[in-house]
matplotlib code that plots the C-alpha trace (Angstrom):
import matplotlib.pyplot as plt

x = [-12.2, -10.9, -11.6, -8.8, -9.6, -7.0, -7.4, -5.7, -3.1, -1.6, 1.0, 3.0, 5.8, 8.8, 9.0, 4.9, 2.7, -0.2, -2.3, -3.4, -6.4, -7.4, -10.6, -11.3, -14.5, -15.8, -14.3, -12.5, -13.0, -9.9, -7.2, -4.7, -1.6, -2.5, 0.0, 1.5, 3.9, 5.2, 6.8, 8.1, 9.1, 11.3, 11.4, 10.4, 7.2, 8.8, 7.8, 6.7, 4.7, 2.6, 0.3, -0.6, -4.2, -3.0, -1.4, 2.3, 4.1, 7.5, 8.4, 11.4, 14.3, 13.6, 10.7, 11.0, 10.2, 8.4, 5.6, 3.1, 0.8, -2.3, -5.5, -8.9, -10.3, -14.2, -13.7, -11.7, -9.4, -5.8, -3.9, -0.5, 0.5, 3.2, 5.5, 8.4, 8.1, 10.9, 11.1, 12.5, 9.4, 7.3, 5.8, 2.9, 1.2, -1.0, -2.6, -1.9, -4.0, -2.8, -4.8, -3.1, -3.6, -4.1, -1.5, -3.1, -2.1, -4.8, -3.8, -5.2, -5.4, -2.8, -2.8, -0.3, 1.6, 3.9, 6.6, 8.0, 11.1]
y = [3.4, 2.1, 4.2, 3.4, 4.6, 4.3, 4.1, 3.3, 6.1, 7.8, 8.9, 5.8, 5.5, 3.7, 0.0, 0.3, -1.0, 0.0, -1.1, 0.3, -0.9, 0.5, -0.3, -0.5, 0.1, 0.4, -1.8, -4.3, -6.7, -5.4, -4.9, -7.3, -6.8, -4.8, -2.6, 0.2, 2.9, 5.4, 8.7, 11.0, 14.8, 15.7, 12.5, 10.4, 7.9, 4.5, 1.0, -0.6, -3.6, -5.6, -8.9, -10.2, -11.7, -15.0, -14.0, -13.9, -11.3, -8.4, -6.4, -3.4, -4.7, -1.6, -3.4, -6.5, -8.8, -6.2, -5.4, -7.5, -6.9, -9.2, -9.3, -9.7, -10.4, -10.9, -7.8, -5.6, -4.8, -4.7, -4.1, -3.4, -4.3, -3.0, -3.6, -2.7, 0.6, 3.2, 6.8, 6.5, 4.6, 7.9, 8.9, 9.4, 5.9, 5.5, 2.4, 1.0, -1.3, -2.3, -3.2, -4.7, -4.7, -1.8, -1.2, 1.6, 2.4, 3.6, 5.6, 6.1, 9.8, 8.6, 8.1, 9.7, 7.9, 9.7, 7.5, 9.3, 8.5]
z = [-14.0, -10.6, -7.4, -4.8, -0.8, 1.7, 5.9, 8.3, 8.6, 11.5, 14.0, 15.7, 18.1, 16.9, 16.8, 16.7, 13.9, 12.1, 9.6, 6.3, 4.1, 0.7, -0.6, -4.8, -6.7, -10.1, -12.9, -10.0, -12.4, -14.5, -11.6, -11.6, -9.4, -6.4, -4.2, -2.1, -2.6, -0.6, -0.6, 2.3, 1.9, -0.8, -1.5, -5.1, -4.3, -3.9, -4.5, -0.3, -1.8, -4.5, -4.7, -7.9, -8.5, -7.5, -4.3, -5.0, -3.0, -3.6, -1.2, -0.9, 0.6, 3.0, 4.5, 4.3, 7.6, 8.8, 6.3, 5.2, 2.6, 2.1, -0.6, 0.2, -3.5, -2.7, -0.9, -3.4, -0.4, 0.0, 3.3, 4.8, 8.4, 9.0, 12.6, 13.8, 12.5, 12.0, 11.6, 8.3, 7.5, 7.7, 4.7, 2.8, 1.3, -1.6, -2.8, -6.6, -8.7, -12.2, -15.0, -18.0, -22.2, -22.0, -19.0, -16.6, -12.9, -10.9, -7.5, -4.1, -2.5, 0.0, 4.3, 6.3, 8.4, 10.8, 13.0, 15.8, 17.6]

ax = plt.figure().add_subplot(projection="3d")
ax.plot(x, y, z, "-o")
ax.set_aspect("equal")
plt.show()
């Protein structure tokens, strides 16, 4: 089992940034691609984000140039900075790590984060 625990959340003007962090325990040791998804209010969770193991990024075309998200590996931490932030953009955010062979997704509770205009 993985244990995923998201910070970092909150309520932003627009054209603001925040951060997001998500911290992974237990069997670390199997996670290989790492991400964030998002999903706002009557709305499907959508893909934000992923890192792989090796460090190679994908992002949404939605967020692109605004978000970053980067891995801290010795850490078992992944973040999310994201700037330039919209009201569309607001959402709840959980945290993904992937295992593989076999493939399981393990999910974060989720951080709000609320963009005002």
């Amino acid at each position: 089992q993985v244990q995923l625990v998201e910070s970092g959340g909150g309520l932003v003007q627009a054209g603001g940034s925040l951060r997001l962090s998500c911290a992974a325990s237990g069997m670390v040791f199997s996670i290989n691609d790492m991400g964030w998804y998002r999903q706002a209010p009557g709305k499907q969770r959508e893909f934000v984000a992923t890192i792989t193991n090796g460090g190679s990024t994908n992002y949404a075309d939605s967020v692109k140039g605004r978000f970053t998200i980067t891995r801290d590996t010795a850490k078992n931490m992944v973040y999310l900075q994201m700037n330039s932030l919209k009201p569309e953009d607001t959402a709840v955010y959980y945290c993904n790590a992937d295992r593989t062979r076999p493939f399981i997704r393990y999910w974060g509770q989720g951080t709000q984060v609320t963009v005002s205009s």
